[in-house]
N, C-alpha and C positions, 0 to 999 in steps of 0.2 A: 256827484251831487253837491249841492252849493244851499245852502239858508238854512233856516232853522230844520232840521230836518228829523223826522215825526219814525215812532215806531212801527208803522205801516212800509217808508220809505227805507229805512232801515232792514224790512224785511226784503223787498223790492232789491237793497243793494246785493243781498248774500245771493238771492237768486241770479241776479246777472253775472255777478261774482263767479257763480258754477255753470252759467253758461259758455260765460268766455274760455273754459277751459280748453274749448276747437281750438284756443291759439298756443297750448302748452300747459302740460303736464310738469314739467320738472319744478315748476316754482309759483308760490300766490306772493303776493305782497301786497298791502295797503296803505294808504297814507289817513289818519283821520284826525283832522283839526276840531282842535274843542274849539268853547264858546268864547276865550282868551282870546283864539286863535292860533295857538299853540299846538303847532306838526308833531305826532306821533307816528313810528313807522314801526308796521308789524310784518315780518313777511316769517316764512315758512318752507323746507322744501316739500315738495309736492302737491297736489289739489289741495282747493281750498277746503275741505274739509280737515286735511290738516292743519291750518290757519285757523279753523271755526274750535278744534280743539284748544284753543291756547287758552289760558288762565289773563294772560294779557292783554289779547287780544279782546274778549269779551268783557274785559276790564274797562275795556278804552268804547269798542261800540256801543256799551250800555251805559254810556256816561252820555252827556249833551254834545251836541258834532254840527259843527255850521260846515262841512265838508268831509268830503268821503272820494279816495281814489282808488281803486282797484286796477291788478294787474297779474295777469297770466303767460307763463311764457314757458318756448322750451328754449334750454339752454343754447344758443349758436357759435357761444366763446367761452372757453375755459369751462371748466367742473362745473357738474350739478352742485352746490350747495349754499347755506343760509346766505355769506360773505357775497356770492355773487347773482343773489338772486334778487328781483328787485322789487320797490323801489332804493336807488343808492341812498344812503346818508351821508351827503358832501358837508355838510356844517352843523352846527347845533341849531340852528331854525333854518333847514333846506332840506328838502325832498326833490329827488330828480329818476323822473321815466324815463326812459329811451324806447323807442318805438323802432329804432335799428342802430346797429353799428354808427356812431360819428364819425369815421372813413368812409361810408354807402350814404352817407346824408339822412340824418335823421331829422325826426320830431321829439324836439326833447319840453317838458314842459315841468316848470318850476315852481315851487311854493313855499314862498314865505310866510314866519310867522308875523312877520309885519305887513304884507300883503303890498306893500308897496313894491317888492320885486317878481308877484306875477306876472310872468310871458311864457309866451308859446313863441317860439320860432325854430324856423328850419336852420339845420349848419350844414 
C-alpha cells in the first residue's frame, strides 16, 4: 500500500497480512515507511500474529505510513529464524524482498528512503 494511508487501510493491510500466510508459516516481515519517508523493518518468526504481538511493531503501524510491505514465507534456505527471515536490511535506508532464490531468478523489489532508488526488476 502506497499514500497517505488511513486506519481502515491499515486494518485492510493486517488482514491480507494473515491471509498470505498459504505462502509460509516460518516467518512475517514488514517494511512500513513513515511520512519522512523513512524504512522501518519489523519482521518476526512465525505467523503474523506474532509480528502483530510486538511492542514495535504496533509502534511503527500506529504511527503515520505513506507505505506498507508485507511478507510471508516458508523458509527454502538455511534456518527458520529472525536473521533470515524477511524482509533483508542491506543498508540503513534499504529494504529488500525476494520473491525466490537470486540463482532461480527472482523478483526482488527495493525501497528507498529517498525514493529515488525504487525498482522492481527481475535478476
Amino acid at each position: 500500500m502506497v499514500g497517505k494511508i488511513t486506519k481502515n487501510e491499515k486494518k485492510m493491510f493486517r488482514t491480507l497480512l494473515i491471509m498470505d500466510t498459504v505462502r509460509g508459516e516460518h516467518s512475517t516481515g514488514v517494511v512500513i515507511v513513515n511520512d519522512k519517508g523513512v524504512p522501518s523493518i519489523f519482521k518476526q518468526v512465525g505467523n503474523p500474529y506474532e509480528l502483530f504481538d510486538s511492542m514495535k511493531y504496533n509502534s511503527g503501524i500506529n504511527g503515520v505510513c505513506s507505505a506498507l510491505i508485507g511478507h510471508n514465507r516458508y523458509a527454502t534456505k538455511g534456518a527458520v529464524n529472525k536473521v533470515n527471515a524477511h524482509p533483508f536490511n542491506t543498508v540503513t535506508s534499504l529494504a529488500l524482498i525476494m520473491a525466490r532464490l537470486p540463482s532461480n531468478g527472482c523478483c526482488l523489489t527495493v525501497l528507498s528512503s529517498m525514493w529515488t532508488a525504487r525498482t522492481s526488476y527481475t535478476h
